[in-house]
C-alpha positions as a printed NumPy array, in Angstrom:
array([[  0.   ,   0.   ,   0.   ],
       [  1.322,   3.28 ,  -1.143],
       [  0.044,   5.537,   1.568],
       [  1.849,   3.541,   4.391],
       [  5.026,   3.051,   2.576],
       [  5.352,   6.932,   2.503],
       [  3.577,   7.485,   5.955],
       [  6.196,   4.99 ,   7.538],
       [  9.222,   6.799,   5.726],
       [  7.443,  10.118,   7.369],
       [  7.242,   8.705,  10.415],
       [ 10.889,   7.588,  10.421],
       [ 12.422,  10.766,   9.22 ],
       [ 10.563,  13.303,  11.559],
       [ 10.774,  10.564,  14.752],
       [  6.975,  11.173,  15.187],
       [  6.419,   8.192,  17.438],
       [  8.735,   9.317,  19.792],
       [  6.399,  12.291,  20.318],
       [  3.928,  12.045,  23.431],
       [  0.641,  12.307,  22.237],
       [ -0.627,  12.49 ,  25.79 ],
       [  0.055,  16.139,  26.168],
       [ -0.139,  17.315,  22.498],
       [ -0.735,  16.413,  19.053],
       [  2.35 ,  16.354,  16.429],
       [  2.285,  19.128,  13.964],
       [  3.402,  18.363,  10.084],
       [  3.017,  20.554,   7.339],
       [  2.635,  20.135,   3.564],
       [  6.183,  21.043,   3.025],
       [  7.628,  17.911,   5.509],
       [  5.421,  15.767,   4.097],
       [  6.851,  16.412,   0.662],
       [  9.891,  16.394,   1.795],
       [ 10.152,  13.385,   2.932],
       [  8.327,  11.645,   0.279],
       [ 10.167,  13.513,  -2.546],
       [ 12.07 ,  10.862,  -4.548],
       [  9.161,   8.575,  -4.476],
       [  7.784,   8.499,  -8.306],
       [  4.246,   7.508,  -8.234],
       [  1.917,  10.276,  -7.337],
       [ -0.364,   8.243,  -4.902],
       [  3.091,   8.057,  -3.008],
       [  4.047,  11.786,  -2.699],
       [  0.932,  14.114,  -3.354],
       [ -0.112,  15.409,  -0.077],
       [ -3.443,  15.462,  -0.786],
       [ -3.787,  12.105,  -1.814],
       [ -1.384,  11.126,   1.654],
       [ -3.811,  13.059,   3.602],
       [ -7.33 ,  11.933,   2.618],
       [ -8.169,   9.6  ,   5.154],
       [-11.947,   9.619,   5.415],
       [-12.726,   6.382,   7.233],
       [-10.995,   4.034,   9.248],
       [ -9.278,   1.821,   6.62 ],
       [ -8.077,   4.775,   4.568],
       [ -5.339,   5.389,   7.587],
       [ -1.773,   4.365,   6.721],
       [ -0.491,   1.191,   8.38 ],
       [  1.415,   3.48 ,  11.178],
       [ -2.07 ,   5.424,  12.083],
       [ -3.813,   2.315,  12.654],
       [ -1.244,   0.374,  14.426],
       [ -0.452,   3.463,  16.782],
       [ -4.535,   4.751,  17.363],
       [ -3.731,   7.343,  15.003],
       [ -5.852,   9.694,  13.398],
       [ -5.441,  13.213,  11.087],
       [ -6.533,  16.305,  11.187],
       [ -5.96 ,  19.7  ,   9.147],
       [ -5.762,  22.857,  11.639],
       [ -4.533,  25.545,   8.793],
       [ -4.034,  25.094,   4.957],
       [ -1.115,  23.173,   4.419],
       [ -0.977,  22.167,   8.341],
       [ -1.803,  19.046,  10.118],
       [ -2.133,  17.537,  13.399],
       [ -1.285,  13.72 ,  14.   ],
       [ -3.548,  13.552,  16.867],
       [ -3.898,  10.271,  18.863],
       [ -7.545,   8.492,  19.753],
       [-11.024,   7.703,  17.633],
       [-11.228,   9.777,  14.913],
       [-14.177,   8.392,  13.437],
       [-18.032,   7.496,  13.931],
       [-20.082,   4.451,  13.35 ],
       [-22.42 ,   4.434,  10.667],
       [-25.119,   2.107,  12.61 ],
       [-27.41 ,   0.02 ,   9.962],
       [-30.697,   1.234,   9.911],
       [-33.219,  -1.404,  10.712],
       [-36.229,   0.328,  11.314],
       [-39.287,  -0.399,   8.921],
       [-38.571,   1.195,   5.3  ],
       [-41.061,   4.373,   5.181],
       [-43.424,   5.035,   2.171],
       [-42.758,   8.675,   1.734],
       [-45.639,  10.166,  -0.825],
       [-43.421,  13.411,  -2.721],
       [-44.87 ,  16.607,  -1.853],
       [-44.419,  17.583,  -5.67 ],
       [-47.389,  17.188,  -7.698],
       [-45.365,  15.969, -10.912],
       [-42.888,  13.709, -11.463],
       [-38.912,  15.103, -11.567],
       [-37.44 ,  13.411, -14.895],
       [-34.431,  14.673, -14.183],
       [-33.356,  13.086, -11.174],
       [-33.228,   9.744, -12.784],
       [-30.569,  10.805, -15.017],
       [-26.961,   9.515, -13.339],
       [-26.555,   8.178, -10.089],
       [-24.829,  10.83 ,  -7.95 ],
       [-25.121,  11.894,  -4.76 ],
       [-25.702,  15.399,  -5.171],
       [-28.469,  14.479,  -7.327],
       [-29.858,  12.35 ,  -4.811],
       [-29.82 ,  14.656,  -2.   ],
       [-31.32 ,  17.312,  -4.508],
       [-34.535,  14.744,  -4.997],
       [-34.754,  14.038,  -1.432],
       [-35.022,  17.862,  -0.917],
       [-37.094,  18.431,  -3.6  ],
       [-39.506,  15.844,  -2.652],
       [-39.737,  17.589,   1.05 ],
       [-37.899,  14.58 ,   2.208],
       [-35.391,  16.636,   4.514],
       [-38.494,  18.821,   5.746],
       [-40.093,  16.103,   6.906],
       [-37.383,  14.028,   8.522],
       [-36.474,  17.242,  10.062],
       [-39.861,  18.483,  10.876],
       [-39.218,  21.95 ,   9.243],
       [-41.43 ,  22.864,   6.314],
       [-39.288,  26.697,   6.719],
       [-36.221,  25.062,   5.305],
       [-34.653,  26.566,   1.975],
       [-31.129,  25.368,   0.448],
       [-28.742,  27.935,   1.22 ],
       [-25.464,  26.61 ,   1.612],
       [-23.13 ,  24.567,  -1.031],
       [-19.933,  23.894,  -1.732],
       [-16.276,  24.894,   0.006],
       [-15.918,  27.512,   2.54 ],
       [-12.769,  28.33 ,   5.174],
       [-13.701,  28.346,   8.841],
       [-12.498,  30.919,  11.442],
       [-10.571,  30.041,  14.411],
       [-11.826,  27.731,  16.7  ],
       [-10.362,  25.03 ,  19.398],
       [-11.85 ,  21.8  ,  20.562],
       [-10.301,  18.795,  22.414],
       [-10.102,  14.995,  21.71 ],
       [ -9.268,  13.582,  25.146],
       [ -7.153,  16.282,  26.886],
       [ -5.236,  17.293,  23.68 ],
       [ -6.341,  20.565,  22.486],
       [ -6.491,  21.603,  18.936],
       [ -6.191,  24.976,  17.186],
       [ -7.851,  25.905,  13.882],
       [ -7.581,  28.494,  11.124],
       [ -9.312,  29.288,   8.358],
       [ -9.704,  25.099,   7.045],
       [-11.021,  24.261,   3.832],
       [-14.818,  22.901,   4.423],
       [-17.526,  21.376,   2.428],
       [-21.014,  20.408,   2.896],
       [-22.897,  18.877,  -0.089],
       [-25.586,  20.956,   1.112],
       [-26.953,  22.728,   3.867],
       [-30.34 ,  24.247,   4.774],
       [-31.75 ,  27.033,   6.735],
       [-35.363,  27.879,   8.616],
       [-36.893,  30.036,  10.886],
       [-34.862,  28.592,  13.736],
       [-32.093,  25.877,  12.194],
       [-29.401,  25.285,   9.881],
       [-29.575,  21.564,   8.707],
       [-25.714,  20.861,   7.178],
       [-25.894,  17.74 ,   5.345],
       [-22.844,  15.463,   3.972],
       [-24.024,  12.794,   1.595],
       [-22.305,   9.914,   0.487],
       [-23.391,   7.358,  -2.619],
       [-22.667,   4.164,  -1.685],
       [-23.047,   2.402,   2.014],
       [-20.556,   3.57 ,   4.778],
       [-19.32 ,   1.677,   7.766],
       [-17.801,   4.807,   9.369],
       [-16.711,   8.394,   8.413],
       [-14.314,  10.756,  10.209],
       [-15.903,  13.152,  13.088],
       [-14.159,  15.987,  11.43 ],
       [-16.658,  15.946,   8.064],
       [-19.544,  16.858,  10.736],
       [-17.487,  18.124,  13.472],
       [-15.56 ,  21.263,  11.611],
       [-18.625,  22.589,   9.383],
       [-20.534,  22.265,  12.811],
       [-18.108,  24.28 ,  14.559],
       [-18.214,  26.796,  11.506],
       [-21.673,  27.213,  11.468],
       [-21.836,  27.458,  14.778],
       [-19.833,  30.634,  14.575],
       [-21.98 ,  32.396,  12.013],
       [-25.269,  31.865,  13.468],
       [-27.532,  31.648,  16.796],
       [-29.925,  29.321,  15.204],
       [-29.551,  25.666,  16.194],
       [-27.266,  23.589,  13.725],
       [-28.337,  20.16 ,  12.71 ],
       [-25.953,  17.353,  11.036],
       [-27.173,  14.923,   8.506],
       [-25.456,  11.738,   7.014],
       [-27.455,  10.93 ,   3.66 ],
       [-26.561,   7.772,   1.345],
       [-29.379,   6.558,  -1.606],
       [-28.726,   3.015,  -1.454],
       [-30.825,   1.36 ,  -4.475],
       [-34.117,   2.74 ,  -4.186],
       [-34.137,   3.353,  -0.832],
       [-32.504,   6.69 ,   0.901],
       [-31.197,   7.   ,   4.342],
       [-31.053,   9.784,   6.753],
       [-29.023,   9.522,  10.181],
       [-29.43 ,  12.736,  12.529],
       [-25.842,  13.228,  14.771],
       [-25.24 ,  15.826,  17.326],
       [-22.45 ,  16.976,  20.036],
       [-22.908,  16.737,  23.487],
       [-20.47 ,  18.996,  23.832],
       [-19.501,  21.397,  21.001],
       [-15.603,  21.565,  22.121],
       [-15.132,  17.784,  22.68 ],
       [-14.92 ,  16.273,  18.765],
       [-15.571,  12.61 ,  20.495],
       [-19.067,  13.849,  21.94 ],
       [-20.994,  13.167,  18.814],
       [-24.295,  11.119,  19.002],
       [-26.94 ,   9.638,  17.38 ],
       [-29.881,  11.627,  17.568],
       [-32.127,   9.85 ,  15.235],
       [-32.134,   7.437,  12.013],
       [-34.637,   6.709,   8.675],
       [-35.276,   5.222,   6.016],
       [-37.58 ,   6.184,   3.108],
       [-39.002,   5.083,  -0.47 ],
       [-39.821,   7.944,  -1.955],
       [-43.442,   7.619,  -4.398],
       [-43.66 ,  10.093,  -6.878],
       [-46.787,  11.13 ,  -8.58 ],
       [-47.392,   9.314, -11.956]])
């Protein structure tokens, strides 16, 4: 595996498990990293942003796993090696499948065109889908697409971490009278995702607003579409997220 050849060579040149992640994370930046990794010749071996997308659990590098390992961005072009669980269980949904009758009174021809997610999560929301789940008829699409954060901290354990102006993106998010509904989709079924897709555009959001900010996990798989709720106990611990509630609907459309 390409990623944990060049992770271990990183690892071994900057004497990163020597550090004690008890008291803080290790700090790399883009530069290191392709430093390290700069006579390698395949890209998947020395692109940083191919080294640093880590989305789930079995995307980490051999040394993360083996070493409770997990990454983080804190600034563009700055990371934190930051020991503990980085990611969240997607639980399987086993509740009855729910007939959901579109609130449209035609039927969207469009949607069946390609099988994307964005696409999917447009139907849902076009349908009223997300209205209902969320029991908000007020809610319009008003955020897409990448944004940077401003500074904020958080903890996992007792390590603190420090963040500037990150690269985000939700796939969409929604506002009402009283809530912002931030929603990160995926097309195909998940296991687990890393905290920090929910966690950082939660924190952001959070910032911006007084209204109450909801997280949604969204996958379409085959017909059916699925809807998990999460939440933070605790908006500066990233490990206090929680399952609020979970769905799963077939949407009808009208003839």
């Amino acid at each position: 595996m390409a990623n944990s050849i060049s992770w271990k060579k990183i690892f071994d040149d900057y004497k990163i498990l020597s550090h004690n992640f008890s008291v803080e994370p290790f700090t790399i930046t883009a530069k290191q990293i392709k430093r390290a990794c700069q006579n390698f010749k395949k890209t998947g071996e020395k692109e940083v942003r191919i080294l640093c997308k880590q989305d789930s659990r079995n995307d980490r590098p051999q040394v993360f796993i083996d070493n409770d390992l997990f990454l983080l961005p804190i600034k563009n072009g700055i990371y934190n090696i930051v020991k503990g669980e980085g990611y969240v269980d997607i639980p399987e949904i086993t509740t009855p499948i729910v007939p959901y009758l579109s609130k449209l009174d035609f039927k969207l021809e469009t949607s069946e065109i390609g099988n994307s997610e964005m696409q999917h999560l447009d139907f849902a929301y076009a349908s009223s889908l997300i209205r209902t789940f969320m029991n908000d008829q007020s809610l319009v699409l008003t955020i897409r697409g990448r944004k940077y954060t401003p500074p904020f901290s958080f903890y996992v354990k007792k390590q603190l971490i420090r963040t500037i102006s990150v690269q985000t993106e939700v796939d969409a998010g929604f506002e009402g009278k009283n809530n912002i509904v931030l929603v990160e989709a995926k097309n195909s079924k998940t296991s687990n995702t890393i905290i920090r897709q929910l966690f950082y555009p939660y924190k952001q959001w959070k910032k911006y607003t007084k209204k109450d900010v909801s997280l949604l996990f969204f996958e379409k798989r085959g017909s059916i579409f699925y809807i998990w709720q999460y939440g933070f106990k605790d908006e500066n611990n990233y490990n206090s997220i929680t399952l609020l509630k979970s769905a799963r609907y077939s949407i009808i459309s009208p003839k």
